[in-house]
KETIMAR-453257 format. One record per atom (N, C-alpha, C): x, y, z; chain; residue in one letter. Coordinates in pm, whole numbers. Atoms other than C-alpha are relative to their C-alpha. Layout:
N
<r px="X" py="Y" pz="Z" unit="A" code="A"/>
...
***
This chain:
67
<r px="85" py="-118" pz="0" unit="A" code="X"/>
<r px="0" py="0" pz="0" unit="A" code="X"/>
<r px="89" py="124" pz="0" unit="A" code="X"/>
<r px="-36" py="-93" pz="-27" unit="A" code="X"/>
<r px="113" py="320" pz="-44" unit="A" code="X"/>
<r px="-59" py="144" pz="86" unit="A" code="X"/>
<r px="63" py="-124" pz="-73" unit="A" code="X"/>
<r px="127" py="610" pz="219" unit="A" code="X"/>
<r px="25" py="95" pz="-54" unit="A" code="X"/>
<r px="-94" py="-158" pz="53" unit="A" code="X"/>
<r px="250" py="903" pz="35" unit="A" code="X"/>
<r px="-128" py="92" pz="-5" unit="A" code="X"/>
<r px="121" py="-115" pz="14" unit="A" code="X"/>
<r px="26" py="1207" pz="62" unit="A" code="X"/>
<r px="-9" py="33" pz="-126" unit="A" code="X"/>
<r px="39" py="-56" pz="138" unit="A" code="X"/>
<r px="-141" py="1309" pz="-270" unit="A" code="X"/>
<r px="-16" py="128" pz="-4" unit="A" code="X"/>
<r px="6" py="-160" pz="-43" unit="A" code="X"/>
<r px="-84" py="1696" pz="-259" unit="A" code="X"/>
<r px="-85" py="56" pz="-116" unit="A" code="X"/>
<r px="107" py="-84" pz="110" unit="A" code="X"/>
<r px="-296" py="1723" pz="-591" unit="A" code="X"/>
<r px="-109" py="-36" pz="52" unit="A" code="X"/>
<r px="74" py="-21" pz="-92" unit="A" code="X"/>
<r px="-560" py="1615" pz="-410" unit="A" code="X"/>
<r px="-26" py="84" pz="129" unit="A" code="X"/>
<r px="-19" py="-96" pz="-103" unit="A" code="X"/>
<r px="-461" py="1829" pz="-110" unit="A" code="X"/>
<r px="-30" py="138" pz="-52" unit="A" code="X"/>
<r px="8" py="-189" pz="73" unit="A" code="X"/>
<r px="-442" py="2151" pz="-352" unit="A" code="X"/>
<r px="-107" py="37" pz="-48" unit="A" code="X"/>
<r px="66" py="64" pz="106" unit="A" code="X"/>
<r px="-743" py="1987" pz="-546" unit="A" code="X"/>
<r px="-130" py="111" pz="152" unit="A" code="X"/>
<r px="69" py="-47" pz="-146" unit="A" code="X"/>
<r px="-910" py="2066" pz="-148" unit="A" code="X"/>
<r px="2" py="166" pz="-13" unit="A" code="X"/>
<r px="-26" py="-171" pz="-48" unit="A" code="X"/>
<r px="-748" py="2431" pz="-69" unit="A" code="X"/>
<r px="-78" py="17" pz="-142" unit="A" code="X"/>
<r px="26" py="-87" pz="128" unit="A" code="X"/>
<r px="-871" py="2513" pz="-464" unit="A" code="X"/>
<r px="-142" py="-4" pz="57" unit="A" code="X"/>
<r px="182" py="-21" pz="10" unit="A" code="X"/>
<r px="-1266" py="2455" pz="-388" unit="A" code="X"/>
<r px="0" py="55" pz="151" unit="A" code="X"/>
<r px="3" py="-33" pz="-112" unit="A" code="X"/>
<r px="-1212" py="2570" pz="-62" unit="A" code="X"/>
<r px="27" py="149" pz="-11" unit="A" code="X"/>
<r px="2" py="-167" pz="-40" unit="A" code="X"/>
<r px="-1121" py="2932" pz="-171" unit="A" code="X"/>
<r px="-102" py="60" pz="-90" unit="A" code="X"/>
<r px="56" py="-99" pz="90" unit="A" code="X"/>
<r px="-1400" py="2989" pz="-437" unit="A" code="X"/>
<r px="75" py="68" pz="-71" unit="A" code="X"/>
<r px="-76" py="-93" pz="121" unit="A" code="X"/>
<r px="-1163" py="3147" pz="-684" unit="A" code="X"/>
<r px="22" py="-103" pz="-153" unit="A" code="X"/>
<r px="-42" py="23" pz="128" unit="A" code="X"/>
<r px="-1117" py="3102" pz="-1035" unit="A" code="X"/>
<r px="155" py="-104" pz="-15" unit="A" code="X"/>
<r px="-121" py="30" pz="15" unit="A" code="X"/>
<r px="-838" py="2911" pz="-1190" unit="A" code="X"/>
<r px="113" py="154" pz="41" unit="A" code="X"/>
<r px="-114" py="-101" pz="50" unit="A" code="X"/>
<r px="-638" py="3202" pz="-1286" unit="A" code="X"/>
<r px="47" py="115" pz="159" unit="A" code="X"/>
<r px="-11" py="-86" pz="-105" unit="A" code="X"/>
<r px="-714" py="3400" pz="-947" unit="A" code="X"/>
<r px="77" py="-102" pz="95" unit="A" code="X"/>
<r px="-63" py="70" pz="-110" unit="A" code="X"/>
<r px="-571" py="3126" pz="-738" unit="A" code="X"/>
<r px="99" py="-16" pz="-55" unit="A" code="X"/>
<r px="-119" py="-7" pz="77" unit="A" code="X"/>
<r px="-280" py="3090" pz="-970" unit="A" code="X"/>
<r px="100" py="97" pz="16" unit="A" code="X"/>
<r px="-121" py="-103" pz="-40" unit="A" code="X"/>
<r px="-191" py="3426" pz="-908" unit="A" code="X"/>
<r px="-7" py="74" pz="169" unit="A" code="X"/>
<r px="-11" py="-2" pz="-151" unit="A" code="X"/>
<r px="-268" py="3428" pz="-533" unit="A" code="X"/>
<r px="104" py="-113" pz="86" unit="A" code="X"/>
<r px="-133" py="151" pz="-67" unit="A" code="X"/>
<r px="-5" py="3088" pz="-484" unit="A" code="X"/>
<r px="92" py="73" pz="-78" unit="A" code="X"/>
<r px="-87" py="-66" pz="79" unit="A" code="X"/>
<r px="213" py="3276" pz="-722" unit="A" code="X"/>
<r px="74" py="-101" pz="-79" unit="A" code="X"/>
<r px="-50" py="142" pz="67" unit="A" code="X"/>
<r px="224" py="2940" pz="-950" unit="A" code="X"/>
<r px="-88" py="60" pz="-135" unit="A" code="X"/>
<r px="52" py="-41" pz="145" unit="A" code="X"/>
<r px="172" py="2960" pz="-1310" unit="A" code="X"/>
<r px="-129" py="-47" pz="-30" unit="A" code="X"/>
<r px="132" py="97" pz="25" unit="A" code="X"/>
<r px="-219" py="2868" pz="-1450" unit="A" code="X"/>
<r px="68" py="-97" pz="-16" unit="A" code="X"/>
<r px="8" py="124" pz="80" unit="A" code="X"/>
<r px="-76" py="2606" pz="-1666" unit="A" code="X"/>
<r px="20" py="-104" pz="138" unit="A" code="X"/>
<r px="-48" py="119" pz="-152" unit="A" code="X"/>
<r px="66" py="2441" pz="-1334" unit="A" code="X"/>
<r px="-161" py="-18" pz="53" unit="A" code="X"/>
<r px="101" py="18" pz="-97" unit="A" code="X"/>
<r px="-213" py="2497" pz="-1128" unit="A" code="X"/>
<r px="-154" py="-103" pz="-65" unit="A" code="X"/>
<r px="108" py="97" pz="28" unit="A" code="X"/>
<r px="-435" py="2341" pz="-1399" unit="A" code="X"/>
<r px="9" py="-157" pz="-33" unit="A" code="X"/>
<r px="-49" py="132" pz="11" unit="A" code="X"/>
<r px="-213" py="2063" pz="-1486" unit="A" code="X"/>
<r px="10" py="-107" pz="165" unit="A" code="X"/>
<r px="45" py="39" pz="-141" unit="A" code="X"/>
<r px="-234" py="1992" pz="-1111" unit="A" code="X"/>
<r px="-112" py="-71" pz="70" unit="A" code="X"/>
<r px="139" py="-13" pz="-69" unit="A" code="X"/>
<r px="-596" py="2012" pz="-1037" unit="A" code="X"/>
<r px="-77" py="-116" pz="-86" unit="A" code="X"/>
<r px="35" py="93" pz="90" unit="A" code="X"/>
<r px="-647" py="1769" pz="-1335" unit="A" code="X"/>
<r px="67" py="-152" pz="-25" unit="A" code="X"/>
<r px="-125" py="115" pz="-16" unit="A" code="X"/>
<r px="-369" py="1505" pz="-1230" unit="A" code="X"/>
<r px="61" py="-35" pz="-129" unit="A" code="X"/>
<r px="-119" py="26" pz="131" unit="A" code="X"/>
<r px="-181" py="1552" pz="-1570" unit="A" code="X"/>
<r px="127" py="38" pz="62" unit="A" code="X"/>
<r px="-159" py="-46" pz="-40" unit="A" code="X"/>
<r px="109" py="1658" pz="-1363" unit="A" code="X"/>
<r px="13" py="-50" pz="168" unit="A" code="X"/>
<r px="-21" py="50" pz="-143" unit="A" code="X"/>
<r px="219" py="1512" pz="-1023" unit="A" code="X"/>
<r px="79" py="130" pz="102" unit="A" code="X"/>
<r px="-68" py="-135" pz="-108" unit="A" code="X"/>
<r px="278" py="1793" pz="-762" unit="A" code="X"/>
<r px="70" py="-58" pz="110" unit="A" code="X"/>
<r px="-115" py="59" pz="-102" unit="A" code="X"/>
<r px="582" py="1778" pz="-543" unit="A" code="X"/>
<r px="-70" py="65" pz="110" unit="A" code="X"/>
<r px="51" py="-71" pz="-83" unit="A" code="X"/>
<r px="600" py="1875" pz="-229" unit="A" code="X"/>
<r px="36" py="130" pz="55" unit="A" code="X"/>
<r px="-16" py="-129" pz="-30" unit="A" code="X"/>
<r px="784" py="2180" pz="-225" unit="A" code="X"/>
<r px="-65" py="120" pz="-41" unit="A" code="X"/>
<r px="149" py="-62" pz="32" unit="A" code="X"/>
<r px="522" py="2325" pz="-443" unit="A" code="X"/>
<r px="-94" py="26" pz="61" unit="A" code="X"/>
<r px="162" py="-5" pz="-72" unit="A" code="X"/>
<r px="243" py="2237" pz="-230" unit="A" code="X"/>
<r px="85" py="109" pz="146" unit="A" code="X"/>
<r px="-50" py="-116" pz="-75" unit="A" code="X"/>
<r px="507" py="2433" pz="38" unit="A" code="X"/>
<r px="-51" py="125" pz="-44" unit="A" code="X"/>
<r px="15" py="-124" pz="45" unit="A" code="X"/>
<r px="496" py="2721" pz="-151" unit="A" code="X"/>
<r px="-150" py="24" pz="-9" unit="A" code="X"/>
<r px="118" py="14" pz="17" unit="A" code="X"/>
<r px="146" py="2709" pz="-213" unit="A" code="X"/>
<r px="-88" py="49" pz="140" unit="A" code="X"/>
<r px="-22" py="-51" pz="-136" unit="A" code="X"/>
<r px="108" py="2709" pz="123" unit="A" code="X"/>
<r px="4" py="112" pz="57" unit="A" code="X"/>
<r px="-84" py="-142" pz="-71" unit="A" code="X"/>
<r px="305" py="2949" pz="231" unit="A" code="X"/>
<r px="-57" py="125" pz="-80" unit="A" code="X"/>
<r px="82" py="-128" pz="41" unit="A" code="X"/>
<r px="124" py="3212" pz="-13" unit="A" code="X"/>
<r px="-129" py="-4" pz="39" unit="A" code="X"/>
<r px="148" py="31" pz="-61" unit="A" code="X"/>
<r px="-192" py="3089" pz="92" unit="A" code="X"/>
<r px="-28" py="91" pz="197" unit="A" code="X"/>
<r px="41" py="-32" pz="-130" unit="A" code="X"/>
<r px="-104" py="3197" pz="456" unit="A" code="X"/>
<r px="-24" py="-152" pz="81" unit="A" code="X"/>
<r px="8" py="122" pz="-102" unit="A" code="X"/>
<r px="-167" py="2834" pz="576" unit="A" code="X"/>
<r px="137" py="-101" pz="59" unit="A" code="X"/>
<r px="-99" py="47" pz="-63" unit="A" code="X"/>
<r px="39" py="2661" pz="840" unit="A" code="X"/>
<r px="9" py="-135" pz="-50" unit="A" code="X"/>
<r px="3" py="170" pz="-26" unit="A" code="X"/>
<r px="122" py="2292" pz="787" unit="A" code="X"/>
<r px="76" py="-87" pz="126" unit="A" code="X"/>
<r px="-33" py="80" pz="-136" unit="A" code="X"/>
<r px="138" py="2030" pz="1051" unit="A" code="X"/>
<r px="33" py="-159" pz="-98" unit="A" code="X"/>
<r px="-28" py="111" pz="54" unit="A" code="X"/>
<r px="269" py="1708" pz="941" unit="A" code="X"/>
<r px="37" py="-102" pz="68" unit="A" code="X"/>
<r px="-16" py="113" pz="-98" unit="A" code="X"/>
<r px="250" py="1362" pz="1136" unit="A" code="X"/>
<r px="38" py="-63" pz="-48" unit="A" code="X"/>
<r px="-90" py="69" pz="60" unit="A" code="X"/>
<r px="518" py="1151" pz="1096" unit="A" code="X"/>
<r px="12" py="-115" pz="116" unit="A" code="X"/>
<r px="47" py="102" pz="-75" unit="A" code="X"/>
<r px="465" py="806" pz="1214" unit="A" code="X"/>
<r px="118" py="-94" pz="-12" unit="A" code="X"/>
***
């Protein structure tokens, strides 16, 4: 089984969670559309320093449990 967190799913979350447009959340994470749509559509596998950054423009903290 794999545990690995799916952060396009995670981003897939924060995106319907802020009500914004592609393009407005694109330039509120300060990530390019094409990313953010290749993302949101799992044509592209998001790392996790991305989903950092993402993050981190977002204003949200992350907590991460490591088992």
């Amino acid at each position: 089984m794999n545990n690995r967190l799916d952060f396009n799913k995670e981003l897939l979350h924060l995106y319907l969670q802020s009500e914004m447009s592609q393009l407005e959340f694109a330039e509120n994470t300060r990530q390019s559309a094409s990313s953010i749509n290749h993302w949101l559509n799992n044509h592209q596998r998001m790392s996790y320093d991305k989903f950092v950054d993402v993050c981190d423009n977002l204003n949200i903290k992350l907590t991460i449990k490591i088992e």
